[in-house]
N, C-alpha and C positions, 0 to 999 in steps of 0.2 A: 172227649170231655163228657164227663157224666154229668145226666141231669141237675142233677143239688149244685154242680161248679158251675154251671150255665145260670141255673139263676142266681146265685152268686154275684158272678161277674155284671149279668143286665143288672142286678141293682146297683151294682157300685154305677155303674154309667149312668142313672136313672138319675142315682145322687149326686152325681158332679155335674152332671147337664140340667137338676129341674130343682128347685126348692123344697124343701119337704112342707108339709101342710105346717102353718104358724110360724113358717119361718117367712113374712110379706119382705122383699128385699128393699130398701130406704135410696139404695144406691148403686148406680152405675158405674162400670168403666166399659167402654162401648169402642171396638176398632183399629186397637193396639195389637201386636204381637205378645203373645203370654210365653215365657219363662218359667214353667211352675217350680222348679228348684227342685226337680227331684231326677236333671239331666235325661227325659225321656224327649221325645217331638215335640217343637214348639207348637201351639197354635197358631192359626193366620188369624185375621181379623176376629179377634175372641173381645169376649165379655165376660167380666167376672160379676156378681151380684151380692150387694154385702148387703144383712140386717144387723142393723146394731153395730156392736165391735166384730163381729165374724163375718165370713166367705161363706155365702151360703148356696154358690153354685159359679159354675164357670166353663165354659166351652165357645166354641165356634158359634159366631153371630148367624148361622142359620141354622143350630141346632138349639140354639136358646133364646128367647124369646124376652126381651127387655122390657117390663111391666110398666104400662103408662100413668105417668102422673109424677115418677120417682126423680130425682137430681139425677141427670147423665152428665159424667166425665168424659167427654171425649177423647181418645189416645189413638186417634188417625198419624203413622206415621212414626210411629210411639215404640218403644217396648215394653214391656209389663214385667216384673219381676217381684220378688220378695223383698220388702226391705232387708236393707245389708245391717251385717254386725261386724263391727270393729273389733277385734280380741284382746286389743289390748291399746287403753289411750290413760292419758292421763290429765282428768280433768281441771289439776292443780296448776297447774302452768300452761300458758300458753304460746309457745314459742321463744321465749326470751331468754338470748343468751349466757345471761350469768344468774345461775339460779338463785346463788348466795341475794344478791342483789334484789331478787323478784321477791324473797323470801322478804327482806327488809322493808318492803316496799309496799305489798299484800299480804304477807303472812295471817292477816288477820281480817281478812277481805273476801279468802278462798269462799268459803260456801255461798257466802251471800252478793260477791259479786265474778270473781274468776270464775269458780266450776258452771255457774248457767250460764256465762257466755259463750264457753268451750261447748256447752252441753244443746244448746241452739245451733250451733255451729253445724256437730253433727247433725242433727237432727235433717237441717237444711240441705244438707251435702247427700244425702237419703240414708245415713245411719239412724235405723230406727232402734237398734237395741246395739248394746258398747256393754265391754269388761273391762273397770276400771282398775287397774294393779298399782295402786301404792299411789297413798293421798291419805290424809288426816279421817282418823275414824269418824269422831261426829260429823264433820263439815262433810264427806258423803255417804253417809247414811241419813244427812237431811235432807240432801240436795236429789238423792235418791226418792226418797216419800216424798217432795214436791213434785216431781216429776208424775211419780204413778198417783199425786191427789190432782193432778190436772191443774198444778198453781203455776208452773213453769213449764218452758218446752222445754224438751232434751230425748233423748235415745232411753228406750226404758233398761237399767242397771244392773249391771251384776256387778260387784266389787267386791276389792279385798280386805279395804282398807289396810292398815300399816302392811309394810313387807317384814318377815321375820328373816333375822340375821345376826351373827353374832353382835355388832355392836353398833348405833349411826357413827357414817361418817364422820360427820362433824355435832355438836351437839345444839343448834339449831334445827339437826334434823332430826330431832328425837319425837316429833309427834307421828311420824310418819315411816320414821323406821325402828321397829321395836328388838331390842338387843334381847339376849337368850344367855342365862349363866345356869346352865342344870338343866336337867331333864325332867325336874320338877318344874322348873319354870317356864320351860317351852311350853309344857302342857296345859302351866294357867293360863300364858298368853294367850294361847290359839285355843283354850276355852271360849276365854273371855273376847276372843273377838268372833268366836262361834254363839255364845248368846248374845251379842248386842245384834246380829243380821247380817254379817258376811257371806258373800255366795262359794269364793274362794279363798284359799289359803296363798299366800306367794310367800313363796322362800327363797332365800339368796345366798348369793355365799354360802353355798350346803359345804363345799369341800373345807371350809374355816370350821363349821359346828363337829361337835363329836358325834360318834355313829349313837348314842346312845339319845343325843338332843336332835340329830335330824329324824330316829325311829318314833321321838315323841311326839314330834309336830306330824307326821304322817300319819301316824297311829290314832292321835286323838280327832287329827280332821275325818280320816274315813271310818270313825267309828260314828260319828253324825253324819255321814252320808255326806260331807265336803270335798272338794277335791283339792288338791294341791301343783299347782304351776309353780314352776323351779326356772331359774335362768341356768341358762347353757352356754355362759362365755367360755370356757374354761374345760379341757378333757376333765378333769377332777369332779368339776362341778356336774359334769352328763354323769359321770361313774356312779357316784354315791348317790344322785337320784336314783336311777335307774336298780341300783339293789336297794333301796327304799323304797320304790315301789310310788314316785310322784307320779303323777297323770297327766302333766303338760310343761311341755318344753319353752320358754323362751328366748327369745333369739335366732341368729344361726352363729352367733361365735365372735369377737371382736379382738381376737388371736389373731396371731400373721402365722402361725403353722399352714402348709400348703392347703391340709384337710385334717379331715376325721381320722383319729386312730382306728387300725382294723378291728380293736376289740371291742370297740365303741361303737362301730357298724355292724357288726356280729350281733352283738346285744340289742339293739333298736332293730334289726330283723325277726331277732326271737320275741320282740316283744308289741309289733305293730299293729296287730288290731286290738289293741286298747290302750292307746298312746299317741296321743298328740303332741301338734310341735305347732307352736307359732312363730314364724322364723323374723318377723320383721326385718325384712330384707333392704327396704326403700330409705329409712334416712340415710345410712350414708350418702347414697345418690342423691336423695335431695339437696341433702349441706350442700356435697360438692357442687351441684347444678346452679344453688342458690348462690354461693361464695364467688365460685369461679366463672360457669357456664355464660348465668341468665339472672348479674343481679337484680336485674330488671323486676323479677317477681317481688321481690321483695318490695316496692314502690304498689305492686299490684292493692288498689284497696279492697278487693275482697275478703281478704285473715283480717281485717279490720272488723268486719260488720258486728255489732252490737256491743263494741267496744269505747268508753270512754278516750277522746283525743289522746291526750295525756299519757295513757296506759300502751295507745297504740304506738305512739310515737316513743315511749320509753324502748318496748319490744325491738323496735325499729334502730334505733340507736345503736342496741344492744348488739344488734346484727350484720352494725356497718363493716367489720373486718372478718367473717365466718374463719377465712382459712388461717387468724390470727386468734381463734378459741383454743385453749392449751388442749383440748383433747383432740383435736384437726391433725397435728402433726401424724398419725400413723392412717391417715384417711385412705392415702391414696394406696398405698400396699394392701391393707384391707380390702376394699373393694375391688382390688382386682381375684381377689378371692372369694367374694362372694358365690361366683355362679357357677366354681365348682363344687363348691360346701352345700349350694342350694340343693343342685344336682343330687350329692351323697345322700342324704335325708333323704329328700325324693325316692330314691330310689331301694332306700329302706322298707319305705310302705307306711312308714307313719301317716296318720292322717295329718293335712297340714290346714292351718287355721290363720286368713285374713287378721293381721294385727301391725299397727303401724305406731307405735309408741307416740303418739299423737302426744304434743304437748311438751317433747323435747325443741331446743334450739333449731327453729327453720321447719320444725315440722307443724302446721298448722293445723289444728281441727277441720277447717274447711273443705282443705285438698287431699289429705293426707289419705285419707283409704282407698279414694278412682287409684293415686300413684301407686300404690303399694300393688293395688290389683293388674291395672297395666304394664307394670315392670314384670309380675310371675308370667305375663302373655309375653314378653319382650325373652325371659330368660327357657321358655317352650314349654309349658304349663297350657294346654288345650282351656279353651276360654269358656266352657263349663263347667273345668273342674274349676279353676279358678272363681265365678259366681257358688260354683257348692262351696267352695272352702269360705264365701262369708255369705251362706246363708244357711244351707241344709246342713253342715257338719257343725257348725257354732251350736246350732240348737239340740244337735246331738249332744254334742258334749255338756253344755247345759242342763242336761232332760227338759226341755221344756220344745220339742220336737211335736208332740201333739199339741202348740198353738203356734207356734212362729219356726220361719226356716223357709217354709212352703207354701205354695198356694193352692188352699184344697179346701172344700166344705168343712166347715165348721172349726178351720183355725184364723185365731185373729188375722183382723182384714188388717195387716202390717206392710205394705203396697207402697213400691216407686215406678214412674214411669218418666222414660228419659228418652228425647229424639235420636235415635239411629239405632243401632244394632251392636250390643256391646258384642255380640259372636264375633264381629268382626274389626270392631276398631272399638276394645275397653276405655278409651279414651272419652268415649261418649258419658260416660259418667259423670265426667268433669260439672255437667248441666244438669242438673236432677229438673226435671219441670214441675214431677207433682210427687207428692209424698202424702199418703195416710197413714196413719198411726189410730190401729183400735177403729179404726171403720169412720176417722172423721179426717177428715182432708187439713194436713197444715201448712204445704207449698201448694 
């Protein structure tokens, strides 16, 4: 090691074990096991030091020195990690069965009462930052600004608003799913929800659009620096992504084909290190768990919490027959294919990305991303890639990797700490104890 790399490296240690001068730390976490999301050694009884909204240092409690006078957090017992990010929830519904219904019922409620209570939900569950895919533009892109004006709690936002696709299903769904006739028209849409403050693009049904309407929604998102997440139920629908050039996959598939076509696995080899996939792998598991297993959860009042009675018990109703929902009947063949299609992907190299379609039938904001995360340690997913896949790889893909993902000096202090040891039993998630967001404590 030459001189100039020597001092190099003592300063980076300097700066993650000491505060730089003007940075006075406001706040402790004192005694926990640290996690720092970047899958290196954990720390033993560590402390992190936040001023303001950032991390302004953090090491072993006998290497750093907890300044008297400041607020200490205790995490004796604890684990310390990065808050998590969900990749994919949907803050317009909440669990209830018949969407038609919910749409009748709150269509006109979403921002101002549905999306903050889904959006607390997380929050409280330790999702401190979520990518909303498909929900009414204005109602979240305001529910989004409340959030980061500090007038509501929730996961701080990336969203897509509307999904692009040839046509909505039904035409109640027209605020939310915006249809495409031209290649001119793609291009104003996904303008126009490129200046109102979209983070993502989401397109669907790519295999319905012409090559010349999915090259226009591609083309004008990555010419603003947008990215484009594409569902993947369907070989057709991976193919034409994939030569268009989208940047995130969703799903793993809801085909009864055994697996992946070989030229479909081919192609996501050639193309894995700049390619993500969020496979949300868990609701099926859930419905079935919920319907068949353990209706029991469904009685559980926790996916209640900051819910009007009324609302909860509509949800509730909604739920009473799961494996009598018209789209149930292909569940159980499905699922038994899951954890080889997992595996495929997997084994592509895609980078893969925590997302739990939160907000469909039986998936609740509350639980939904501990399950999602414990099921990829259930299917052999080592239990750090599994924390990087919603923590340090979301932010990658986001760029926003220099504040959140990690716990390092001088990125936002974005902080959960939960009793036990997700290395060994992700289950422990289930209890988030404490959660900051932005360096202020909100469990």
């Amino acid at each position: 090691m030459t001189l100039h790399t020597a001092l190099l490296a003592l300063g980076f240690i300097l700066a993650t074990n000491h505060p730089a001068p003007g940075q006075e730390p406001t706040l402790a976490l004192v005694g926990g096991r640290i996690l720092d999301g970047f899958g290196g050694p954990v720390v033993e009884n560590g402390v992190v030091l936040i001023a303001g909204e950032r991390i302004v240092a953090l090491g072993a409690s006998g290497d750093l020195a907890v300044p008297a006078g400041i607020e200490v957090i205790s995490t004796e017992g604890m684990t310390v990690l990065p808050g998590l990010f969900d990749m994919h929830v949907h803050l317009q519904i909440l669990g209830h069965g018949d969407y038609e219904r919910w749409n009748s019922l709150y269509g006109d409620r979403i921002g101002d009462l549905v999306m903050p209570i889904a959006a607390r939900q997380l929050l409280m569950s330790g999702v401190t930052s979520a990518r909303d895919l498909g929900g009414p533009l204005d109602d979240v892109l305001s529910v989004k600004r409340r959030i980061a004006n500090g007038e509501i709690p929730g996961p701080r936002l990336f969203v897509s608003g509307p999904f692009i696709q040839r046509e909505a299903y039904e035409p109640w769904q027209a605020e939310y799913r915006w249809g495409v006739n031209g290649a001119e028209d793609a291009r104003r849409k996904v303008q126009q929800l490129i200046d109102a403050g979209v983070d993502v693009i989401k397109l669907i049904d790519q295999d319905q659009l012409t090559a010349e309407e999915v090259a226009a929604v591609v083309e004008t998102a990555h010419a603003s620096g947008v990215p484009v997440v594409a569902h993947a139920h369907r070989p057709d629908e991976i193919r034409v992504g994939l030569k268009h050039g989208v940047d995130n996959f969703e799903h793993t598939g809801l085909g009864t084909a055994p697996g992946y076509p070989e030229d479909i696995l081919r192609a996501l080899n050639e193309r894995n290190a700049s390619l993500y996939w969020t496979p949300t792998i868990s609701p099926l598991y859930v419905m079935q768990y919920s319907g068949e297993v353990f209706p029991e959860r469904l009685d559980d009042p926790s996916w209640r919490a900051g819910m009007p009675a009324a609302m909860a018990d509509e949800i509730r109703a909604s739920l009473t027959n799961i494996p009598q929902l018209p789209y149930y009947a292909l569940f159980p063949s499905r699922i038994s294919l899951l954890p080889a299609k997992f595996r495929q992907i997997r084994e592509t190299g895609v980078q893969l990305l925590i997302g739990t379609d939160a907000g469909i039938p039986s998936v609740f904001h509350n639980d939904a991303t501990w399950r999602e995360m414990a099921l990829w340690v259930d299917l052999g997913v080592p239990p750090m890639q599994v924390i990087q896949a919603a923590t340090l790889w979301p932010a990658r893909f986001l760029h926003v990797e220099d504040d959140l993902g990690t716990l390092a000096p001088g990125r936002l202090a974005d902080i959960i700490a939960v009793r036990g040891d997700p290395l060994h039993n992700m289950a422990v998630l289930r209890n988030v104890d404490v959660v900051i967001q932005g360096g202020k404590r909100v469990k």
